[in-house]
KOLDRENDO-193930 format. One record per residue (C-alpha): residue in one letter; x, y, z. Coordinates in steps of 0.1 Angstrom, whole numbers, m for minus. Each point is the difference from the previous one (the first is absolute). Layout:
<recs>
  resn      X      Y      Z
     A      X      Y      Z
...
</recs>
This chain:
<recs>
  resn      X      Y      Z
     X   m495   m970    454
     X      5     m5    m39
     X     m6     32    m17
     X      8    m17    m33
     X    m41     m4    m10
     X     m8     13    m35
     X    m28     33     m3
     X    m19     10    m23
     X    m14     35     10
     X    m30      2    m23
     X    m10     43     m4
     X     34     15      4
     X    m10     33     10
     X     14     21     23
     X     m4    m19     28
     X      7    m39    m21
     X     30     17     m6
     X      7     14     33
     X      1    m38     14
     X     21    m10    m31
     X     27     24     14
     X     m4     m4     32
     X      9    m36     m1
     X     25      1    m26
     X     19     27     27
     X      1    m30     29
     X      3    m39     m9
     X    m15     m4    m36
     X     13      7    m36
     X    m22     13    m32
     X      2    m28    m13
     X    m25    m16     23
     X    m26     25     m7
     X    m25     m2    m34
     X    m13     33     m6
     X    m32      7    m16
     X    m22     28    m10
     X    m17      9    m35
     X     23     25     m8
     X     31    m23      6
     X     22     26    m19
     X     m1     19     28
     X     17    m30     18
     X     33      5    m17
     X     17     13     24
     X     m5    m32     19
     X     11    m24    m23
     X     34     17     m7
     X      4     m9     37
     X    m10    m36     m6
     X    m37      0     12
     X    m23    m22    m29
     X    m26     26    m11
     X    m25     m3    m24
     X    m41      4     m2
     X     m6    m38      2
     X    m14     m4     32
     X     m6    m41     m4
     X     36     m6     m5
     X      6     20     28
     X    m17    m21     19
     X      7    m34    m11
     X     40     13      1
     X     m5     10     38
     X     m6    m12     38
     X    m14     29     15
     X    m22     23    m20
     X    m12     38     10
     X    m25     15    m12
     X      1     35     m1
     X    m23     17    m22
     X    m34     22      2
     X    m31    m16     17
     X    m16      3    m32
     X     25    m19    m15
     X     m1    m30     26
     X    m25    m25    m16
     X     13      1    m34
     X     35     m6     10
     X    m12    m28     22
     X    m21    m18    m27
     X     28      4    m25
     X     26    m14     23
     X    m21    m26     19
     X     11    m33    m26
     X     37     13     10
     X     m6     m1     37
     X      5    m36     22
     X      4    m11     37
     X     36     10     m5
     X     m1     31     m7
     X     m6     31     30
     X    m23     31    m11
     X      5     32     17
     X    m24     30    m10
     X      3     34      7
     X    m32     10    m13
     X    m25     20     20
     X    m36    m11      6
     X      1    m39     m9
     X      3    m27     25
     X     17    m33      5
     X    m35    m18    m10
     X     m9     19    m28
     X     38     m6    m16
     X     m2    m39      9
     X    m35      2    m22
     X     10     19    m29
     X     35    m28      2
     X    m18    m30     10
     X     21     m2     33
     X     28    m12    m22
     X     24     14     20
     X      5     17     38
     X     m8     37     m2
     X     17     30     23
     X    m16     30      0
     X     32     29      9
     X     m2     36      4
     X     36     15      0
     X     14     39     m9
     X     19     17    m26
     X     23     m2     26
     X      8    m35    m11
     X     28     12    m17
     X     26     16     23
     X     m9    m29     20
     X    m26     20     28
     X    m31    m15    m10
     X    m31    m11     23
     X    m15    m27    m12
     X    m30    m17     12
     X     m8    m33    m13
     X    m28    m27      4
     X    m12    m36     m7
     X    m24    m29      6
     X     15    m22     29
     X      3    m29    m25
     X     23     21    m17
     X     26      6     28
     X     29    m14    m23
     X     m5     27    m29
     X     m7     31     24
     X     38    m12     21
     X     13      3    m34
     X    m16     32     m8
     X     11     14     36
     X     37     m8     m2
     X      1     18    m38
     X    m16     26     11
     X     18      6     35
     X     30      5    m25
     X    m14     37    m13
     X    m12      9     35
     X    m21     m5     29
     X    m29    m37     m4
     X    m32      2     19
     X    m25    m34     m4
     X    m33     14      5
     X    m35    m12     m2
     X    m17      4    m36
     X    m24     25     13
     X     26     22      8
     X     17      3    m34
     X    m21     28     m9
     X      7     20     28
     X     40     m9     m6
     X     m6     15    m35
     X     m7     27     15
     X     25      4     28
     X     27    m12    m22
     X     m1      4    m34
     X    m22     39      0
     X     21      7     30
     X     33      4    m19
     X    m20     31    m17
     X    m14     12     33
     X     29      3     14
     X     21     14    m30
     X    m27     25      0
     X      8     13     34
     X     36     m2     m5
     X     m7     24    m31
     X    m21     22     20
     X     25     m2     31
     X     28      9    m28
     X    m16     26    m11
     X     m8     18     34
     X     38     m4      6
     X      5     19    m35
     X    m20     30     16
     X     20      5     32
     X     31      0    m19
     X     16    m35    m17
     X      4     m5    m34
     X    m22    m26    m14
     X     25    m30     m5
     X     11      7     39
     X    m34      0     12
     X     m9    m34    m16
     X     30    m14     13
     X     m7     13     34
     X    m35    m12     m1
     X      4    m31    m14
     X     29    m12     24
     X    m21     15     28
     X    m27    m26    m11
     X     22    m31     m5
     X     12     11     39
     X    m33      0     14
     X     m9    m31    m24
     X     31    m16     19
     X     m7      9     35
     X    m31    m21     m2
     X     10    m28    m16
     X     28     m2     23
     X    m17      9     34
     X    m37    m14     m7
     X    m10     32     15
     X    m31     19     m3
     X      2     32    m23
     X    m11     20     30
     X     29    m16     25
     X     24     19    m31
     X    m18     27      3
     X      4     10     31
     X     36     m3      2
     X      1     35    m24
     X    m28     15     15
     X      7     24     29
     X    m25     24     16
     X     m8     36    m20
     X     27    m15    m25
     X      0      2    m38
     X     m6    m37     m8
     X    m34     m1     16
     X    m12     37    m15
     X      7    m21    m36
     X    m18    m28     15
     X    m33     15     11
     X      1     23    m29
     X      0    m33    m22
     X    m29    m14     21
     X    m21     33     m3
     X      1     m2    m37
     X    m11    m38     m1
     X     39    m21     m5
     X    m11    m28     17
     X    m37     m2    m11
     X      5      9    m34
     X     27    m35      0
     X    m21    m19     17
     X    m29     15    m27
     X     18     m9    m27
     X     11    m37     10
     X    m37     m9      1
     X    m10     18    m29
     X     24    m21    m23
     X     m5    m30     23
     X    m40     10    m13
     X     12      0    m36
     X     12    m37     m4
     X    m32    m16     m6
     X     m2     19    m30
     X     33    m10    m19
     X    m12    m32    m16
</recs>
């Protein structure tokens, strides 16, 4: 594979920027990337590495192969119509944006290019990401592309369209579900003893662990489970006592109710 494409990562945000360093840390350079946002001052940083920056998101385009959009729903269709005279057949658009699907992008463009629709992490850059992506089936060229630059900064799944949303959901939110527990799981270990830095690091290699265990195995979470649970033991007194108080409904809860929330971004 030639990882030598040019991208232009229109909305460098936290997460445009996320992908810019997660790439830059494996095969590509900065100076492959054109980053854009409308306070491009606060892309300095990025251009003494030798990234482009600037606000000009038409000759990031027209200077680029691959373009990713990340910026807010709200923000889609007047990127797209600014952008649209830059785009051709040659050219590869990725979004990241919530809420808007392949056919409604190929409108506001006039289909002048293939579109990917991806839903990655913040994890992106240490290289951990999940990443789901999707594409029309005449598109299979631009979302092969979009899979091996992606499986660079972590794990790839090609998925149906009507399962980005849920993806959203299970991938990008669920970097702060699960910090949230690690926070919470730090901060019961603060209370039976370990100072704070101690229990984070406890917590959070304990999670990477269990993280591991799956992916390598291709277990079910209860086959785990039962390995550290022994009869009248202290595992499964934590266990129940987290299931009496609602753990696993109140996850499952709040999945759906930000799954629910989606249709209201645009």
């Amino acid at each position: 594979m030639n990882y030598e494409k040019k991208i232009a990562i229109i909305g460098s945000g936290n997460i445009g920027t996320a992908i810019y360093r997660g790439l830059i840390s494996k095969k590509l350079s900065p100076g492959q990337f054109f980053l854009t946002r409308r306070q491009s001052d606060l892309l300095a940083k990025y251009k003494a590495e030798g990234a482009q920056v600037g606000s000009d998101n038409n000759e990031a385009v027209q200077k680029s192969e691959i373009i990713i959009l990340s910026v807010l729903p709200s923000q889609l269709k007047e990127i797209l119509f600014e952008i649209k005279d830059s785009l051709d057949d040659s050219k590869i658009l990725i979004s990241i944006v919530t809420a808007y699907s392949i056919s409604e992008i190929k409108t506001f463009t006039e289909s002048k290019c293939p579109v990917v629709l991806a839903m990655p992490n913040t994890a992106l850059s240490v290289g951990e990401s999940m990443t789901c992506i999707a594409a029309d089936k005449s598109d299979k060229a631009a979302i092969d592309i979009t899979f091996d630059y992606f499986e660079l900064v972590g794990k790839v799944l090609k998925i149906p369209e009507n399962l980005i949303g849920g993806a959203t959901i299970l991938a990008a939110c669920g970097v702060a579900f699960f910090m949230r527990y690690i926070r919470a799981a730090s901060q019961g270990g603060i209370q039976v003893g370990f100072h704070a830095g101690d229990a984070q690091l406890i917590v959070a290699q304990t999670a990477k662990g269990a993280s591991k265990l799956l992916l390598t195995t291709g277990n079910h979470p209860e086959t785990e489970i039962d390995k550290v649970t022994t009869p009248m033991g202290c595992t499964i007194a934590g266990l129940n006592e987290m299931e009496h108080n609602g753990m696993s409904s109140a996850l499952i809860k709040g999945i759906v109710a930000s799954y629910n929330e989606l249709s209201k971004l645009k």
